[in-house]
C-alpha positions as a Markdown table, in Angstrom:
| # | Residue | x | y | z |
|---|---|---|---|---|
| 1 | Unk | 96.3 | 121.8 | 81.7 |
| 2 | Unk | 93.1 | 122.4 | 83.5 |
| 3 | Unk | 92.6 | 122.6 | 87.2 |
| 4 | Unk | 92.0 | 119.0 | 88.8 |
| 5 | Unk | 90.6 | 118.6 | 92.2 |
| 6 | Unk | 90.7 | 115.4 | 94.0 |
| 7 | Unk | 87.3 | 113.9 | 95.8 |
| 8 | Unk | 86.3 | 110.9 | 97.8 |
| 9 | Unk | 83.2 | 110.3 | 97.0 |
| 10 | Unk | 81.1 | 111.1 | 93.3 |
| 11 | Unk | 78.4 | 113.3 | 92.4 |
| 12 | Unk | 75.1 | 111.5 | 90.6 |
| 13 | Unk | 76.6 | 113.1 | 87.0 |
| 14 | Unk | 80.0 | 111.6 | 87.8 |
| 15 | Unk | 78.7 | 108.4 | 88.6 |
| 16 | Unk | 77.0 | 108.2 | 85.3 |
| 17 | Unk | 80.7 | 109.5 | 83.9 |
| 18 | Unk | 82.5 | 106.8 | 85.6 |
| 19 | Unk | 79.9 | 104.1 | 83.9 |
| 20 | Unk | 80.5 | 105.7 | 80.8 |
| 21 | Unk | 84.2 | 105.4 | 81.1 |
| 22 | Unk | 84.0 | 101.4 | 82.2 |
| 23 | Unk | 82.5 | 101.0 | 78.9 |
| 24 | Unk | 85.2 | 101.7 | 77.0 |
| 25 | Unk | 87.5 | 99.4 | 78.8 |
| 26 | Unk | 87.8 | 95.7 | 78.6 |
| 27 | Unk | 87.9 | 95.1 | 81.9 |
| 28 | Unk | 84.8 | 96.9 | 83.1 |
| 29 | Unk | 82.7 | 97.0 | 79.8 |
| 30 | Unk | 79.4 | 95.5 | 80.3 |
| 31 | Unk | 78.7 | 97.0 | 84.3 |
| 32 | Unk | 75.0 | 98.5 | 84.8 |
| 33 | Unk | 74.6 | 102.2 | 86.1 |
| 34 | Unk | 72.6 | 100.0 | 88.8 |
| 35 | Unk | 76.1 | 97.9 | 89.3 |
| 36 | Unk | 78.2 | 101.2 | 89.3 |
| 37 | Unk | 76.1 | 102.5 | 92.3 |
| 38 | Unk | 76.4 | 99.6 | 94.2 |
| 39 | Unk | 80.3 | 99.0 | 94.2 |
| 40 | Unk | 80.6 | 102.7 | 94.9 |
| 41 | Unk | 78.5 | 102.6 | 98.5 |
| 42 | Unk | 80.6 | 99.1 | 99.3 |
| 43 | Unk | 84.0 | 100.2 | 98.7 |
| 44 | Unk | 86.2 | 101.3 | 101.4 |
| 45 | Unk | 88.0 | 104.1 | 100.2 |
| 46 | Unk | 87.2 | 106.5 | 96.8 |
| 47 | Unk | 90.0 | 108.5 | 94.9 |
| 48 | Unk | 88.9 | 110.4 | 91.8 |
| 49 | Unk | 89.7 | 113.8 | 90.0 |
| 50 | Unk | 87.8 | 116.1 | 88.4 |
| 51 | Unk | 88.0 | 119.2 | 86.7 |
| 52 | Unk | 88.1 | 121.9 | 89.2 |
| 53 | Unk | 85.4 | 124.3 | 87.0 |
| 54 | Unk | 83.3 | 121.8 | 85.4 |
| 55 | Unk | 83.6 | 119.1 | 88.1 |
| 56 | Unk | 84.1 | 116.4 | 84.8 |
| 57 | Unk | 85.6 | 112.9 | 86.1 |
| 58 | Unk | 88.9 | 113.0 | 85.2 |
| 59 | Unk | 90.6 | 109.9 | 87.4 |
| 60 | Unk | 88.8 | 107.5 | 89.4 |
| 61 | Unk | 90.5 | 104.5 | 91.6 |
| 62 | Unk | 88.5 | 102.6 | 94.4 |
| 63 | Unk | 89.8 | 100.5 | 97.4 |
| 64 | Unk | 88.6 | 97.5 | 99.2 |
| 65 | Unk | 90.3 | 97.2 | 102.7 |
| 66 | Unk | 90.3 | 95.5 | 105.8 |
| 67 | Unk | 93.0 | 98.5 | 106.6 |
| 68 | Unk | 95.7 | 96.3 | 108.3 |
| 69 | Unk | 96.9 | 93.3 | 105.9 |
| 70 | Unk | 95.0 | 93.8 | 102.5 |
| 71 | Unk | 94.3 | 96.3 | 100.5 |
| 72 | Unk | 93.1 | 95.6 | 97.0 |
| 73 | Unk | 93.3 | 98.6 | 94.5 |
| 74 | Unk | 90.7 | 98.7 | 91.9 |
| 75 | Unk | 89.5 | 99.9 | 88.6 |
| 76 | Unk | 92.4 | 102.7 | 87.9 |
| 77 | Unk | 90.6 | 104.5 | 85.1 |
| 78 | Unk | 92.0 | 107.8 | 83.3 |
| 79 | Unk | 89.1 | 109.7 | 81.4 |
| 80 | Unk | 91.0 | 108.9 | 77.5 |
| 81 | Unk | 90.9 | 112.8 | 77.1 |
| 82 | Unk | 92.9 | 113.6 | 80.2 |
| 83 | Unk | 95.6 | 111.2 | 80.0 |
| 84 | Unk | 99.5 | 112.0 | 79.6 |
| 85 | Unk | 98.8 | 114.8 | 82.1 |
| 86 | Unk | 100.5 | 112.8 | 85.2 |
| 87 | Unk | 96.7 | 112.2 | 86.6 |
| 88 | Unk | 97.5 | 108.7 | 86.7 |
| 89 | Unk | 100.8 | 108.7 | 88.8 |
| 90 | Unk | 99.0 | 111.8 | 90.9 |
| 91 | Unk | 95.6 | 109.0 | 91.5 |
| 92 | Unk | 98.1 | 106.3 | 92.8 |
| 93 | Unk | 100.2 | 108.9 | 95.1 |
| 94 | Unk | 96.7 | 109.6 | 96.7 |
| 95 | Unk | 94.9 | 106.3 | 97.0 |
| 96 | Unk | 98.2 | 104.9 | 98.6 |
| 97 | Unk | 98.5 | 108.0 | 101.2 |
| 98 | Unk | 95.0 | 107.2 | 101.9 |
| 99 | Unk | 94.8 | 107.2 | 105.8 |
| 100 | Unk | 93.4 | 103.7 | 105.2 |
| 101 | Unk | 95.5 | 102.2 | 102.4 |
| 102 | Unk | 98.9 | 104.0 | 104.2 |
| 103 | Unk | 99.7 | 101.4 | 107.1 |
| 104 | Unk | 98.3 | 98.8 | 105.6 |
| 105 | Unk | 100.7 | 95.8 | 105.3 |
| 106 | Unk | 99.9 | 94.3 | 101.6 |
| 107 | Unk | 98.5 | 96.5 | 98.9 |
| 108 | Unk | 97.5 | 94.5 | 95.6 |
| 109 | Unk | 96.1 | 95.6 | 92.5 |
| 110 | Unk | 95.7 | 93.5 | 88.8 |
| 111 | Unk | 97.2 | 94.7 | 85.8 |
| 112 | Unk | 97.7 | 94.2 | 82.1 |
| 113 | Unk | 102.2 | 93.2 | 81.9 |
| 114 | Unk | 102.1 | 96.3 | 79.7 |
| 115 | Unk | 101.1 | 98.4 | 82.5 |
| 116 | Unk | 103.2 | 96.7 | 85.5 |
| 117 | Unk | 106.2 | 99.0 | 85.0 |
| 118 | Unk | 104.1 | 102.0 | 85.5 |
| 119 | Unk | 102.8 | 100.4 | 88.9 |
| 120 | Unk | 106.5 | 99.4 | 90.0 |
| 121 | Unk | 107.5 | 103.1 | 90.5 |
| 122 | Unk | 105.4 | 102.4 | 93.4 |
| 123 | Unk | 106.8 | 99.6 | 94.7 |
| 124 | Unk | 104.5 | 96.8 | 93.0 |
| 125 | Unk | 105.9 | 93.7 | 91.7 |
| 126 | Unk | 104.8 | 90.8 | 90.5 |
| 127 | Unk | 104.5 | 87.8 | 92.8 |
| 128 | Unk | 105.2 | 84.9 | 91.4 |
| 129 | Unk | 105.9 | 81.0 | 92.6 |
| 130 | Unk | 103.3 | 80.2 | 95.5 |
| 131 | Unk | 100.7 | 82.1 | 94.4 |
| 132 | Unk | 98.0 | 81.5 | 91.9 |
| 133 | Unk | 95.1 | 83.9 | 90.3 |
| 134 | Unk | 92.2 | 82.2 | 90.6 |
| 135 | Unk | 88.7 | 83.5 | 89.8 |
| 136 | Unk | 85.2 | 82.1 | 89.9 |
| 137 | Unk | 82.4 | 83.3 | 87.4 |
| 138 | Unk | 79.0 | 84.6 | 88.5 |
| 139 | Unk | 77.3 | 83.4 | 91.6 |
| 140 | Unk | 76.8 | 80.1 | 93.2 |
């Protein structure tokens, strides 16, 4: 396994990585580089891992937090070459001992069902009864 190094914030080529890698996903296919920049500079907190030598994206994860009641966890991505290595289980260890993710009293995320057992070692659940997931399309 090669040498991972964890970061908070991306270099110009790893932004251009972490497009790349949103393409190949069907939740994230179809974001501009231009889009990419812009959710980078306005999220709250930044996890990723990259190869220690070559500095290559390995992990990334991004928060948005108000850093007492909510913290929504975001775009969980493992580069497809680099998975079954534990990166994902070592991203989630670090976003959520984030100094401002830590004390914070809900933290949410969205998932595929085939992925919610791999979140529960963490605590996650699925909340279900009062709440509903509701989402509105483009802008007003």
């Amino acid at each position: 396994m090669v040498a991972i190094v964890r970061q908070e914030a991306l270099s110009e080529a790893q932004t251009r990585e972490l497009h790349a890698l949103y393409q190949s996903e069907w939740w994230s296919a179809g974001r501009t580089l231009d889009e990419v920049r812009t959710l980078l500079r306005h999220s709250d907190v930044i996890v990723a891992l990259a190869e220690a030598d070559s500095g290559r994206l390995a992990a990334f994860a991004r928060v948005l937090t108000d850093r007492v009641c909510k913290a929504l966890v975001l775009d969980v991505i493992v580069a497809p070459a680099c998975r079954g290595q534990g990166l994902g289980r070592r991203l989630m260890a670090a976003v959520l001992a984030h100094p401002a993710v830590a004390g914070v009293r809900h933290v949410e995320l969205y998932c595929r069902p085939e992925m919610a057992a791999f979140y529960a070692q963490w605590g996650f659940r699925a909340v279900a009864g009062e709440l509903l997931f509701l989402r509105r399309e483009g802008a007003a």
